[in-house]
PDB file of N, CA, C and O in Angstrom:
ATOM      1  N   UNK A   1      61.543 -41.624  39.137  1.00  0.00           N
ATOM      2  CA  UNK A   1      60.599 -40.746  39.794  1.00  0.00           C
ATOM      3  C   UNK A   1      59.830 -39.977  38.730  1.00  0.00           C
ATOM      4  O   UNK A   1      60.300 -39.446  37.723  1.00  0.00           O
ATOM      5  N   UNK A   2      58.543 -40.014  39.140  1.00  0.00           N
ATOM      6  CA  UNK A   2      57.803 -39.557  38.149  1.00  0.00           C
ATOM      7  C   UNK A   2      57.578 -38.036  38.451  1.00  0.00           C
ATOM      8  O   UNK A   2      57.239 -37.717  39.591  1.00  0.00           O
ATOM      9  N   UNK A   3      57.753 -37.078  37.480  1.00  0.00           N
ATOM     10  CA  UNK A   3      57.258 -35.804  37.492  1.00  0.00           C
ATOM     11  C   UNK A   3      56.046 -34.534  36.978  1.00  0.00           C
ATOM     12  O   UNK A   3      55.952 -33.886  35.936  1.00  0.00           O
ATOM     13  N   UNK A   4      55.617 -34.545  37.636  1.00  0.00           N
ATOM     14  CA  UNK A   4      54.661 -33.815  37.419  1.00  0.00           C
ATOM     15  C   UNK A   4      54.422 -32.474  36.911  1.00  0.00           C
ATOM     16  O   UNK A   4      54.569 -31.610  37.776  1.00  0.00           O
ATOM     17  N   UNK A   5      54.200 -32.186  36.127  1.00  0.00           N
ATOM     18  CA  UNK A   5      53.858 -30.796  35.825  1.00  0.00           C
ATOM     19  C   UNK A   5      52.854 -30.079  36.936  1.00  0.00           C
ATOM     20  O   UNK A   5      51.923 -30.751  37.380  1.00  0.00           O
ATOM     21  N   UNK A   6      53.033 -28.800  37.357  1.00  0.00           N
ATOM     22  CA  UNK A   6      52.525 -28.284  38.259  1.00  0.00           C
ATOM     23  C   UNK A   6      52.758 -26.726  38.248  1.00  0.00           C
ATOM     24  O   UNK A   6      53.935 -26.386  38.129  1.00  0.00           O
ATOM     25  N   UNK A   7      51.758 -25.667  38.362  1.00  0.00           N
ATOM     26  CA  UNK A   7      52.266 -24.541  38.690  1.00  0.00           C
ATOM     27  C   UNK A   7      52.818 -24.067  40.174  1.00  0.00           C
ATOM     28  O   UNK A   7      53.396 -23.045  40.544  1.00  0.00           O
ATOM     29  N   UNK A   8      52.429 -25.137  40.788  1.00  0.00           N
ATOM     30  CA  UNK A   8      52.989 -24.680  42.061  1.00  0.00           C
ATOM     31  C   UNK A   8      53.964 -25.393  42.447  1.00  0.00           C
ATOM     32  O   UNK A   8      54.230 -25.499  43.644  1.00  0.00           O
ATOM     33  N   UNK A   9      54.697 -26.034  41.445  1.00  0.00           N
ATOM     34  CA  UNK A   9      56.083 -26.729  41.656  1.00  0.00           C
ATOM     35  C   UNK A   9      56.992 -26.153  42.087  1.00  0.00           C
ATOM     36  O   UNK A   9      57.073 -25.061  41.525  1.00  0.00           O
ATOM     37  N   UNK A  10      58.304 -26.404  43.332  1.00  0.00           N
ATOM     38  CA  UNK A  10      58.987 -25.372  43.906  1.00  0.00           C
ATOM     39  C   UNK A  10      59.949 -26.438  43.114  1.00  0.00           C
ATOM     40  O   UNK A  10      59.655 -27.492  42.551  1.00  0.00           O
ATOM     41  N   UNK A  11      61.401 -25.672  43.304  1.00  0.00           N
ATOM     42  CA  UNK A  11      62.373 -26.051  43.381  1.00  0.00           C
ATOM     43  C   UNK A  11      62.937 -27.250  44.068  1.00  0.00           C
ATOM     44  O   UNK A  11      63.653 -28.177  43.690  1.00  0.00           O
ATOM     45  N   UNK A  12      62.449 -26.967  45.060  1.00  0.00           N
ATOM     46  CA  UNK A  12      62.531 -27.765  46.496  1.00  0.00           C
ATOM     47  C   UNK A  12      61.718 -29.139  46.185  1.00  0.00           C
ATOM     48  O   UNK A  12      61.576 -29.574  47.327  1.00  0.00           O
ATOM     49  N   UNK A  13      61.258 -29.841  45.538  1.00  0.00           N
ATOM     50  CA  UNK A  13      60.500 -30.503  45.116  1.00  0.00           C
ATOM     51  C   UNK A  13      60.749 -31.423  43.765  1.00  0.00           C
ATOM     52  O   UNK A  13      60.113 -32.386  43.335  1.00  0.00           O
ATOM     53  N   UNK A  14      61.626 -30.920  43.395  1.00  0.00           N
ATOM     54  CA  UNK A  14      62.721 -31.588  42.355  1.00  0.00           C
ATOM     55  C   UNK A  14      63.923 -31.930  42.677  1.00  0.00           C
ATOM     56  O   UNK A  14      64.582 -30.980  43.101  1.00  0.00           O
ATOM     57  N   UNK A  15      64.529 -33.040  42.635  1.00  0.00           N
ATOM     58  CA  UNK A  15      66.193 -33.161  42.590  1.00  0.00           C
ATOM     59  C   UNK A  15      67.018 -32.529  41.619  1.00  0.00           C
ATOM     60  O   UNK A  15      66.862 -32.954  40.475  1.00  0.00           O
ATOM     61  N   UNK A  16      67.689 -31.805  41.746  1.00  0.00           N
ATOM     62  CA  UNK A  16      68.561 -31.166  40.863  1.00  0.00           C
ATOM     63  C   UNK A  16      67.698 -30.062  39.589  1.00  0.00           C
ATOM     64  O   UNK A  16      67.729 -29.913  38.368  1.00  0.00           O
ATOM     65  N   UNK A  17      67.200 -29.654  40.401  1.00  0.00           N
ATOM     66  CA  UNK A  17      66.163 -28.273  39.924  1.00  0.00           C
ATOM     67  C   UNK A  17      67.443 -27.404  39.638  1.00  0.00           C
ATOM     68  O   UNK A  17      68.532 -27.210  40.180  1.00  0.00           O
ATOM     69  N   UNK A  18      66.751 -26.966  38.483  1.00  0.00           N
ATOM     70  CA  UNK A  18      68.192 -25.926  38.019  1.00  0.00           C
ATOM     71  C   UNK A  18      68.882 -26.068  37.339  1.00  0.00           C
ATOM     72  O   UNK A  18      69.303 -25.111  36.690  1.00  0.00           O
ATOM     73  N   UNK A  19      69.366 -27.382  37.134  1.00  0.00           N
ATOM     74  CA  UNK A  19      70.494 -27.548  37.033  1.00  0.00           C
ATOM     75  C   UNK A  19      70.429 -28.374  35.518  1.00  0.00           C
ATOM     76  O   UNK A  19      71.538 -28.507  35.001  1.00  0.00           O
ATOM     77  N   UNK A  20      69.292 -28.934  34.760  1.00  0.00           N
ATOM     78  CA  UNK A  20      69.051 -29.168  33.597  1.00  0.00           C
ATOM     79  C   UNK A  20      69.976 -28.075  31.728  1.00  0.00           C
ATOM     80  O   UNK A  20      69.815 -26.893  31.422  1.00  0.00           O
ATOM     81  N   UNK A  21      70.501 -28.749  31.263  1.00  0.00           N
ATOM     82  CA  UNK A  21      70.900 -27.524  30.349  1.00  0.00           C
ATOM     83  C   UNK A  21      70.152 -27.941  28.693  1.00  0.00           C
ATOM     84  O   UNK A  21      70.309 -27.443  27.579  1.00  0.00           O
ATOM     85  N   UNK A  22      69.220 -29.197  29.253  1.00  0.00           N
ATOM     86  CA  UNK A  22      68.346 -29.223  27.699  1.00  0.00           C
ATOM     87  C   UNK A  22      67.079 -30.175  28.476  1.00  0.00           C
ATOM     88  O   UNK A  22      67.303 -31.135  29.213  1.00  0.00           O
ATOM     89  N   UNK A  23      65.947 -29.737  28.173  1.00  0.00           N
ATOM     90  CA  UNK A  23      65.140 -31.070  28.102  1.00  0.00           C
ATOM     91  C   UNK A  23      64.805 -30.338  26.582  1.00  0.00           C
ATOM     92  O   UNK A  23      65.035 -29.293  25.972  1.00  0.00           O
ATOM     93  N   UNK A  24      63.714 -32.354  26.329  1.00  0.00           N
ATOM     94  CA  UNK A  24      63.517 -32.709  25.155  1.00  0.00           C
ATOM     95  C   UNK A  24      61.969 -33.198  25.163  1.00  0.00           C
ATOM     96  O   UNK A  24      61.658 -34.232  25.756  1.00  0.00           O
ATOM     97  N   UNK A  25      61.071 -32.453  24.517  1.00  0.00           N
ATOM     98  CA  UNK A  25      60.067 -32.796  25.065  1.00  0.00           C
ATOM     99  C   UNK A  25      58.935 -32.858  23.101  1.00  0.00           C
ATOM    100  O   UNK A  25      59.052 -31.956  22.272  1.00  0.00           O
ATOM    101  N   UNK A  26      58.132 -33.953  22.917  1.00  0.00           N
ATOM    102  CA  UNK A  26      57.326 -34.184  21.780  1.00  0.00           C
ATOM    103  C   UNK A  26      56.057 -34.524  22.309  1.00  0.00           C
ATOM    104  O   UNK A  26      55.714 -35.223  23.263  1.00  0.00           O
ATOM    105  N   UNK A  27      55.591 -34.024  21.669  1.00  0.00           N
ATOM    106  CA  UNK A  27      53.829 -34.032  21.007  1.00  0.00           C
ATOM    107  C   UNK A  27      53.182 -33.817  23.016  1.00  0.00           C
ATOM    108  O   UNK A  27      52.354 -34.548  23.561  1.00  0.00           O
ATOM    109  N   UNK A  28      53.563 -33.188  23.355  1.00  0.00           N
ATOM    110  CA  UNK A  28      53.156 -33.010  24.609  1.00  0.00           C
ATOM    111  C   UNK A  28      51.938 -31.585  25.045  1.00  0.00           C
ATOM    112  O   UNK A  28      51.748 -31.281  26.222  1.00  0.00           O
ATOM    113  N   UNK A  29      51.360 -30.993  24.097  1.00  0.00           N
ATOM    114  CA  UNK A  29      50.946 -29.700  23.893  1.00  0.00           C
ATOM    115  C   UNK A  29      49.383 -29.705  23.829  1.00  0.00           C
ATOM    116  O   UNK A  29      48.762 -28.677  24.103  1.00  0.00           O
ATOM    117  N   UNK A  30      48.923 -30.540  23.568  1.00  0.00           N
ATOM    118  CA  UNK A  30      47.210 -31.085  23.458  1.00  0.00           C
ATOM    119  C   UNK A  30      46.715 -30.501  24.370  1.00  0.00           C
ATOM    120  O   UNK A  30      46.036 -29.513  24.092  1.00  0.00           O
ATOM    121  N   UNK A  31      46.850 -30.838  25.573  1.00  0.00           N
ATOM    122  CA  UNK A  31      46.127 -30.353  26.166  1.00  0.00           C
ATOM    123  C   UNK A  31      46.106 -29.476  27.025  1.00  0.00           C
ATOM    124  O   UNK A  31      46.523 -29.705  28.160  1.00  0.00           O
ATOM    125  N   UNK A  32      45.610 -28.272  26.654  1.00  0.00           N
ATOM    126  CA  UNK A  32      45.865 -26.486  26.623  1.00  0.00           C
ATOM    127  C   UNK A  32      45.741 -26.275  28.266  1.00  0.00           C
ATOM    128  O   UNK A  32      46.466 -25.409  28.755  1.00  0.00           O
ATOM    129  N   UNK A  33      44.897 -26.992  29.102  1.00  0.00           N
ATOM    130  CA  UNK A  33      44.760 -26.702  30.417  1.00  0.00           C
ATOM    131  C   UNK A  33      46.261 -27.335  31.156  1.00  0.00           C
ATOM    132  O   UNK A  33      46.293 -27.626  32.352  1.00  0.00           O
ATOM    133  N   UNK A  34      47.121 -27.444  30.501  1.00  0.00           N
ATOM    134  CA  UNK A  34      48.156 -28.130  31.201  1.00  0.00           C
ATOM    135  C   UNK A  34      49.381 -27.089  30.378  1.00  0.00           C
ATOM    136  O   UNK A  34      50.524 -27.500  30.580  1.00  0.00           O
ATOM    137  N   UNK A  35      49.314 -26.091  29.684  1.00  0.00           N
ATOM    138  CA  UNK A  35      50.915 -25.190  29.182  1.00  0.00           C
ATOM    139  C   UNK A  35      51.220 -24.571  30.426  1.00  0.00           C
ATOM    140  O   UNK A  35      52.265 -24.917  30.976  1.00  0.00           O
ATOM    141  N   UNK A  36      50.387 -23.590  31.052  1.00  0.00           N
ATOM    142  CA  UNK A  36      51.692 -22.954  32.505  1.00  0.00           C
ATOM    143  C   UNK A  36      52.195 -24.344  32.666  1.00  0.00           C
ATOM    144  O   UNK A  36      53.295 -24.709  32.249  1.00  0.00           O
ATOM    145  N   UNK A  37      51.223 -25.213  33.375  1.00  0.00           N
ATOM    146  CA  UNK A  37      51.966 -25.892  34.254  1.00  0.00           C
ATOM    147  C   UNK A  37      53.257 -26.222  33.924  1.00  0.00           C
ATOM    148  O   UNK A  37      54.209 -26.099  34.694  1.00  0.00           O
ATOM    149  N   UNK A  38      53.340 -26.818  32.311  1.00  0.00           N
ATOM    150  CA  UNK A  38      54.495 -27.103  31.551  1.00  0.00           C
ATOM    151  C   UNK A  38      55.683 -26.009  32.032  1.00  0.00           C
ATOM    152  O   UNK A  38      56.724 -26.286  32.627  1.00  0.00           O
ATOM    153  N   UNK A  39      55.268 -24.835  31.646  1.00  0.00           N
ATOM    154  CA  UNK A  39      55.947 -23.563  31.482  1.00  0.00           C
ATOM    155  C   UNK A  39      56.450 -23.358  32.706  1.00  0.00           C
ATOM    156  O   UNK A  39      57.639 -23.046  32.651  1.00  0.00           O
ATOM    157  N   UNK A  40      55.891 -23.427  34.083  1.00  0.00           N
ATOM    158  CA  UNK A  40      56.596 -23.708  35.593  1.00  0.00           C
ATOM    159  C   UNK A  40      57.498 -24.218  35.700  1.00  0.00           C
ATOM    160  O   UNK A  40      58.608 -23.947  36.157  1.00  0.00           O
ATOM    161  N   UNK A  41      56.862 -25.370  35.076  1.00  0.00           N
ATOM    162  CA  UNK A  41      58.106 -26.651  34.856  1.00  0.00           C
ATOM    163  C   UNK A  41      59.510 -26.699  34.373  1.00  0.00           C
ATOM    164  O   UNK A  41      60.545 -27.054  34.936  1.00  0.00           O
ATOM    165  N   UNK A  42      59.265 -26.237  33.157  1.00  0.00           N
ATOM    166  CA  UNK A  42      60.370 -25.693  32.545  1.00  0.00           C
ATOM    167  C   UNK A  42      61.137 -25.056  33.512  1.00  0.00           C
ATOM    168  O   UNK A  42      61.971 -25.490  34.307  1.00  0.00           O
ATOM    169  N   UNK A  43      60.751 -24.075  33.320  1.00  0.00           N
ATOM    170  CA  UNK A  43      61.694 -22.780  34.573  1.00  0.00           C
ATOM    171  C   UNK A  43      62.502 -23.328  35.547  1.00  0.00           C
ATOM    172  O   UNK A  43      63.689 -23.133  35.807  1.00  0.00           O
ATOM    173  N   UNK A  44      61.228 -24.429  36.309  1.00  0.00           N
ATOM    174  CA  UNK A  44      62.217 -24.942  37.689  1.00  0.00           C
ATOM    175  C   UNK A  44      62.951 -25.624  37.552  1.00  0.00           C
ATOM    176  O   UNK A  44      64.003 -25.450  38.167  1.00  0.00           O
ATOM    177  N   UNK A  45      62.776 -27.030  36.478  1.00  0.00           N
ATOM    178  CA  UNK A  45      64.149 -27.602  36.177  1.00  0.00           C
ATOM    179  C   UNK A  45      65.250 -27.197  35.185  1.00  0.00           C
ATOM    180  O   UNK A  45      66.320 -27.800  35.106  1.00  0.00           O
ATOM    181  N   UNK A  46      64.854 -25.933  34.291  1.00  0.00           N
ATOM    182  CA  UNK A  46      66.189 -25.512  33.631  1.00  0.00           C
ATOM    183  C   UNK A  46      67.671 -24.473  34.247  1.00  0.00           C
ATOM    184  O   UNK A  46      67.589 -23.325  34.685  1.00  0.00           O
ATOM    185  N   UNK A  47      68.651 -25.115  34.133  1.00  0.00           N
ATOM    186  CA  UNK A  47      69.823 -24.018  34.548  1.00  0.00           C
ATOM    187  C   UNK A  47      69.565 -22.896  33.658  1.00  0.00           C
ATOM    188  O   UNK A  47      68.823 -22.911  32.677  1.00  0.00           O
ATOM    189  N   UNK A  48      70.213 -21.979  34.073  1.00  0.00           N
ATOM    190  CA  UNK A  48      69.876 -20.314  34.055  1.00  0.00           C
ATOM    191  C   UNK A  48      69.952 -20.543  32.402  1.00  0.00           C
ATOM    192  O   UNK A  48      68.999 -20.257  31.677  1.00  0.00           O
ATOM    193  N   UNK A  49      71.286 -21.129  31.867  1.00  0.00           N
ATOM    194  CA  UNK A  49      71.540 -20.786  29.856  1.00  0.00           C
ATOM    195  C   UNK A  49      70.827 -22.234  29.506  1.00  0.00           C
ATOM    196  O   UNK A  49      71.016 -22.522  28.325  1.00  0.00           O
ATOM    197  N   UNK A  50      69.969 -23.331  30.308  1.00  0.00           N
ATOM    198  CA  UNK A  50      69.477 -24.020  29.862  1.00  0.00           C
ATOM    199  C   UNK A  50      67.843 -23.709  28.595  1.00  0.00           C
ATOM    200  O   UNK A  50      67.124 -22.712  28.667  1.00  0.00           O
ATOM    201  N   UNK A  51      67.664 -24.841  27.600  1.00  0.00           N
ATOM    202  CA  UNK A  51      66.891 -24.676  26.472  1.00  0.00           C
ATOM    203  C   UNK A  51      66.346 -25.914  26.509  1.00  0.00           C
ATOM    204  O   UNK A  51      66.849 -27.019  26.715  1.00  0.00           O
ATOM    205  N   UNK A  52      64.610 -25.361  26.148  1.00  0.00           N
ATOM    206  CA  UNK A  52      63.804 -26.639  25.862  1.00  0.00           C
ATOM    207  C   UNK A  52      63.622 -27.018  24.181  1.00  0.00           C
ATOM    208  O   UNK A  52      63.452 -26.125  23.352  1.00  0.00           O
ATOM    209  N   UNK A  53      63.660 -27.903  23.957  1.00  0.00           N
ATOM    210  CA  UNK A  53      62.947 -27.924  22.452  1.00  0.00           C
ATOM    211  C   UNK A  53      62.234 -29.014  22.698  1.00  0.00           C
ATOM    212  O   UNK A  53      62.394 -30.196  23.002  1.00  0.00           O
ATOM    213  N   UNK A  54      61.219 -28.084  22.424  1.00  0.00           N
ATOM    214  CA  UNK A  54      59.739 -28.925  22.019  1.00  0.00           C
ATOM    215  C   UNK A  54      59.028 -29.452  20.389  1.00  0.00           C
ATOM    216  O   UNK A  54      58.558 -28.562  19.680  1.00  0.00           O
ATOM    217  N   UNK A  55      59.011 -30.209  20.130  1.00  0.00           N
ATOM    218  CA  UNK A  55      58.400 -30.468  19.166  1.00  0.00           C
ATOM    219  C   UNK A  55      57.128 -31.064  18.906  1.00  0.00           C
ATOM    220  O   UNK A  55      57.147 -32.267  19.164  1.00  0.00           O
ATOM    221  N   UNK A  56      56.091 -30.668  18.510  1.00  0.00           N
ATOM    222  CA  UNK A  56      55.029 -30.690  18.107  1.00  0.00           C
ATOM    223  C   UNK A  56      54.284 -30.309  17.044  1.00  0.00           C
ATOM    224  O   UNK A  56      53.915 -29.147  16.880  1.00  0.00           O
ATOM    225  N   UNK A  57      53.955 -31.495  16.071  1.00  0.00           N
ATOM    226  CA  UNK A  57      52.979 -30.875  14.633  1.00  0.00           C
ATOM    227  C   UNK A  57      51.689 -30.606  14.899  1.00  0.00           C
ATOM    228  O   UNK A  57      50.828 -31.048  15.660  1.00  0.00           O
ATOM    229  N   UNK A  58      51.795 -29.558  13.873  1.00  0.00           N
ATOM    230  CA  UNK A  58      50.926 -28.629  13.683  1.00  0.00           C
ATOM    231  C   UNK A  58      49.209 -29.219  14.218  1.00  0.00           C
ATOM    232  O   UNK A  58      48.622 -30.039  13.513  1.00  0.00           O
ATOM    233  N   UNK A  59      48.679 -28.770  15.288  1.00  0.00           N
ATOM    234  CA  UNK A  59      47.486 -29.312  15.543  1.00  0.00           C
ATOM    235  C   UNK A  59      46.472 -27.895  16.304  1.00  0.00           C
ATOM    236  O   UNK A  59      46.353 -27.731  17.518  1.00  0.00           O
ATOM    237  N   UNK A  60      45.915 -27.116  15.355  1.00  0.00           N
ATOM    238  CA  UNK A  60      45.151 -26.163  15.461  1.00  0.00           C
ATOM    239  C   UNK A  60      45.540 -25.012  16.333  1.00  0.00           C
ATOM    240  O   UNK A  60      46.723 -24.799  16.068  1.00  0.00           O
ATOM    241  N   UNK A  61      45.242 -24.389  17.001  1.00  0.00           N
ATOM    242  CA  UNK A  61      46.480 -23.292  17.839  1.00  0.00           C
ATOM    243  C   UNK A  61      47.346 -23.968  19.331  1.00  0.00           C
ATOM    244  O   UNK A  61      47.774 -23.272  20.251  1.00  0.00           O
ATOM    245  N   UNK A  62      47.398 -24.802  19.279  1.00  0.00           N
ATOM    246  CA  UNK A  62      47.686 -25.227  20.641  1.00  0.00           C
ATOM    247  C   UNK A  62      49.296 -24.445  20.588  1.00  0.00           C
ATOM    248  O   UNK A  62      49.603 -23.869  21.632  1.00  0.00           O
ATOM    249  N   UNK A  63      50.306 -24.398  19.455  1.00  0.00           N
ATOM    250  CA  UNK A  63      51.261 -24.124  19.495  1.00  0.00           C
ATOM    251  C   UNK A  63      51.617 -22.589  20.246  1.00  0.00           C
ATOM    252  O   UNK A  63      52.407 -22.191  21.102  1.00  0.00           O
ATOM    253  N   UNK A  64      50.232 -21.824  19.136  1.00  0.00           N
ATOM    254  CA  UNK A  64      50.854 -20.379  19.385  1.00  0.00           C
ATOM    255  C   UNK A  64      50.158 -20.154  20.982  1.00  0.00           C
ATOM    256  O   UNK A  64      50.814 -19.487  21.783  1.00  0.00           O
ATOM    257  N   UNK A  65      49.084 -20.616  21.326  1.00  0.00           N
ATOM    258  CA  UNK A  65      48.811 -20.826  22.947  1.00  0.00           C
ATOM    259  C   UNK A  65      49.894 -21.244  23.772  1.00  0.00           C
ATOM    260  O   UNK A  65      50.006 -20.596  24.813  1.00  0.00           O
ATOM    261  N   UNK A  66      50.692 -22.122  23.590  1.00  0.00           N
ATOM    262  CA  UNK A  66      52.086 -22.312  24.506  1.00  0.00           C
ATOM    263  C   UNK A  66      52.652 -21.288  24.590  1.00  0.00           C
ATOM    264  O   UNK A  66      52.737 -20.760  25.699  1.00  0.00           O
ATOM    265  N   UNK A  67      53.095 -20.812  23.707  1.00  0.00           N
ATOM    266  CA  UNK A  67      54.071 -19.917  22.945  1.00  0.00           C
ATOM    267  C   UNK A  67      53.729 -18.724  23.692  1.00  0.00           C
ATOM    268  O   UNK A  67      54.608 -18.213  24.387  1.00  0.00           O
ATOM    269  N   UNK A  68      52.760 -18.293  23.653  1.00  0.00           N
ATOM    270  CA  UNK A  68      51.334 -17.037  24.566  1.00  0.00           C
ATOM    271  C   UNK A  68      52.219 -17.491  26.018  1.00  0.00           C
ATOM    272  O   UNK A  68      52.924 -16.496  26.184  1.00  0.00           O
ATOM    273  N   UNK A  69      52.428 -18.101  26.726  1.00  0.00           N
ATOM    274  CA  UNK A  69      52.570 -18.501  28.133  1.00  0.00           C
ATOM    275  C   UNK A  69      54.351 -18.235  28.094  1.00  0.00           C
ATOM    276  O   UNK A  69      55.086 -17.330  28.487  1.00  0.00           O
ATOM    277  N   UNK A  70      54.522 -19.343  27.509  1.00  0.00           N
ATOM    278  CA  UNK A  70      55.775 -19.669  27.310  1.00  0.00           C
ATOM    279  C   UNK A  70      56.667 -17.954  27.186  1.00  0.00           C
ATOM    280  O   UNK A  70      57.616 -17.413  27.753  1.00  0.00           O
ATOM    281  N   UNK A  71      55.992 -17.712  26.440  1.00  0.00           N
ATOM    282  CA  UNK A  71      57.331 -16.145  26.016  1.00  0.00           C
ATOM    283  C   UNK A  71      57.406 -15.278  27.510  1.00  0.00           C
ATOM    284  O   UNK A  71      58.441 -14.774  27.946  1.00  0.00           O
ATOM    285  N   UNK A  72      56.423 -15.241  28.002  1.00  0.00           N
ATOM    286  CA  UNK A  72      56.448 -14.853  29.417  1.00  0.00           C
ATOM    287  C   UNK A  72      57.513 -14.811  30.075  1.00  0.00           C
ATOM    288  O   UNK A  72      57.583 -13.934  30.936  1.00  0.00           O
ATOM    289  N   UNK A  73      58.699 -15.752  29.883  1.00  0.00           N
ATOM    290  CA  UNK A  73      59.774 -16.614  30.628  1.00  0.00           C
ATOM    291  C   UNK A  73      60.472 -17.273  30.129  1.00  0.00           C
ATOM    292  O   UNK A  73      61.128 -18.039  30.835  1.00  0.00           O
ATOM    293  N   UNK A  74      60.597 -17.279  29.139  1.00  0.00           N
ATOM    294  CA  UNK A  74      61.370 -17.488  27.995  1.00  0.00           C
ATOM    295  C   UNK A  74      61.491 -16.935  26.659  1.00  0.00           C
ATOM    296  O   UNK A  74      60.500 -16.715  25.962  1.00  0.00           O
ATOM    297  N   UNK A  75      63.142 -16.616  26.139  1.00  0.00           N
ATOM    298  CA  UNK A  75      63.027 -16.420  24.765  1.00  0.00           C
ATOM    299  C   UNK A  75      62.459 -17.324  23.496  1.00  0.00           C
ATOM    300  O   UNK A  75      63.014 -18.422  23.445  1.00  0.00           O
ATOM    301  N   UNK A  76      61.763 -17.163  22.766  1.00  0.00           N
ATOM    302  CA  UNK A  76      61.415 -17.925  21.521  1.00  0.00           C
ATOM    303  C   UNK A  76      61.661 -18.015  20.480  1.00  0.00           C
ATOM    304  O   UNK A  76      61.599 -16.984  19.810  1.00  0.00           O
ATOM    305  N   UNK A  77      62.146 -19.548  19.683  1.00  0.00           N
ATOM    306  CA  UNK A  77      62.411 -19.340  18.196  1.00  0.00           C
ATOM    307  C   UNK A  77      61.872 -20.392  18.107  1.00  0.00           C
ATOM    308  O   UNK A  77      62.155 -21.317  18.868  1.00  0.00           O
ATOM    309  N   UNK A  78      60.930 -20.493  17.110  1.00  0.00           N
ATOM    310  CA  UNK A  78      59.910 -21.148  16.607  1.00  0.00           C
ATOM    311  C   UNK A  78      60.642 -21.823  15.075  1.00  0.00           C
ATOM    312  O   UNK A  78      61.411 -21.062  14.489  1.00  0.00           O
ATOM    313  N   UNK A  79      60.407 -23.163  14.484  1.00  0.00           N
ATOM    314  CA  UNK A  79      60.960 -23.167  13.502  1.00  0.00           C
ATOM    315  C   UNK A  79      58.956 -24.261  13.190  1.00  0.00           C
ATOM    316  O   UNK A  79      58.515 -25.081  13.995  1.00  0.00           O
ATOM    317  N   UNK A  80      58.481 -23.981  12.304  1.00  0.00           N
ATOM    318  CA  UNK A  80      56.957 -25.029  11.550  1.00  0.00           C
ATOM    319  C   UNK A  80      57.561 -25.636  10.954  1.00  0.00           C
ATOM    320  O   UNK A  80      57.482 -26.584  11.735  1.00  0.00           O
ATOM    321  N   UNK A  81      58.039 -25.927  10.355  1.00  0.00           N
ATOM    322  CA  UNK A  81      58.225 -27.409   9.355  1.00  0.00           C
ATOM    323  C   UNK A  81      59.913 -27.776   9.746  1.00  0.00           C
ATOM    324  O   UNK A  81      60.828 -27.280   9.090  1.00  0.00           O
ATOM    325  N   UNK A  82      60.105 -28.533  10.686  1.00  0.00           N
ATOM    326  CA  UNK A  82      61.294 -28.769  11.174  1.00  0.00           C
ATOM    327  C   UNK A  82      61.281 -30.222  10.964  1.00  0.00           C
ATOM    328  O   UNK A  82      62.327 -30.707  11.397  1.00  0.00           O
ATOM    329  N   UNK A  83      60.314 -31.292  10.350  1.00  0.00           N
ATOM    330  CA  UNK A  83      61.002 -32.197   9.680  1.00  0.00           C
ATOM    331  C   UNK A  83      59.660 -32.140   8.730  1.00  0.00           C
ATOM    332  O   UNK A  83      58.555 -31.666   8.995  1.00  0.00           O
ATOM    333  N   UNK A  84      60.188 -32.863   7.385  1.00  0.00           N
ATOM    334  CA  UNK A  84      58.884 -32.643   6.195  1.00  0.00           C
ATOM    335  C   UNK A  84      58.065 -33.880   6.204  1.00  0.00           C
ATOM    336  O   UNK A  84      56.863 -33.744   5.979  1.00  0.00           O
ATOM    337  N   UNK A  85      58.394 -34.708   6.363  1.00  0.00           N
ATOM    338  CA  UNK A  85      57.543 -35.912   7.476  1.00  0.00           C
ATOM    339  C   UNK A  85      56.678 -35.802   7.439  1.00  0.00           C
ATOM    340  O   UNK A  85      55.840 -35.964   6.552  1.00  0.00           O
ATOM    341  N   UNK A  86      56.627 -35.236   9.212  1.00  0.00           N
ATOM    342  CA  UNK A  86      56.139 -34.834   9.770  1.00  0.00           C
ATOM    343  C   UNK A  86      55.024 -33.988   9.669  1.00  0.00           C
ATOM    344  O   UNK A  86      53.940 -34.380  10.101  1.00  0.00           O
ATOM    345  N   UNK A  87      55.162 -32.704   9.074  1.00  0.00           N
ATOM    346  CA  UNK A  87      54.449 -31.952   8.651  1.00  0.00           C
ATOM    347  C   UNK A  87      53.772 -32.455   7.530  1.00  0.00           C
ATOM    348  O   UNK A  87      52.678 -31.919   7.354  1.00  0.00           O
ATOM    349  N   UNK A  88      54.121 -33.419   6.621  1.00  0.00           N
ATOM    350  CA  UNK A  88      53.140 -33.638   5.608  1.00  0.00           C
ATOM    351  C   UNK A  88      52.191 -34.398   6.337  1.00  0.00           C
ATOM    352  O   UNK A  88      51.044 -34.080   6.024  1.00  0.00           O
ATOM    353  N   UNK A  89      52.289 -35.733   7.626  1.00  0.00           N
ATOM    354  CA  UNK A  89      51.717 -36.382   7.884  1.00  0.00           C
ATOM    355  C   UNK A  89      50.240 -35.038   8.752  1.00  0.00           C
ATOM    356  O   UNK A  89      49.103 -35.377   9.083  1.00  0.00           O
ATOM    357  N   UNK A  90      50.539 -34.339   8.815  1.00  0.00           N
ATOM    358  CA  UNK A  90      49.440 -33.883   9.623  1.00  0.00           C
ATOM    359  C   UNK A  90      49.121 -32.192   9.218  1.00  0.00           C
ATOM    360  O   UNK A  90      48.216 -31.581   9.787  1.00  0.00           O
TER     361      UNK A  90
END
């Protein structure tokens, strides 16, 4: 089943909403008209001590724009160069 990002995503609308204790989510951040929705998202499928880690290189502010939404409703720890790869490639 495919899921959608949505701000008006209920609970009710997911199987086992809640009840997530990690998603894992990359290079998903581009495109800035879509972070609440992400950030909804999050919320509805994580259990209460559940954690997202997102990873995404460095691509002009899109990060600290999530991050802007995101802290709203979540705590944040940010790590930039979390593989050197990575970060050199871009």
């Amino acid at each position: 089943q495919t899921l959608v990002w949505s701000e008006s995503l209920s609970r009710l609308d997911v199987p086992r909403a809640g009840t997530f204790d990690f998603v894992i989510a990359a290079d998903c951040l581009f495109f800035k008209d879509f972070h609440k929705a992400l950030v909804h998202t999050l919320d509805t499928v994580l259990s209460a001590e559940g954690k997202a880690l997102i990873f995404q290189p460095p691509r002009g502010n899109t990060m600290a724009l999530f991050q802007a939404h995101a802290q709203e409703l979540f705590n944040i720890e940010r790590q930039d160069r979390y593989d050197e790869r990575v970060h050199q490639a871009h």
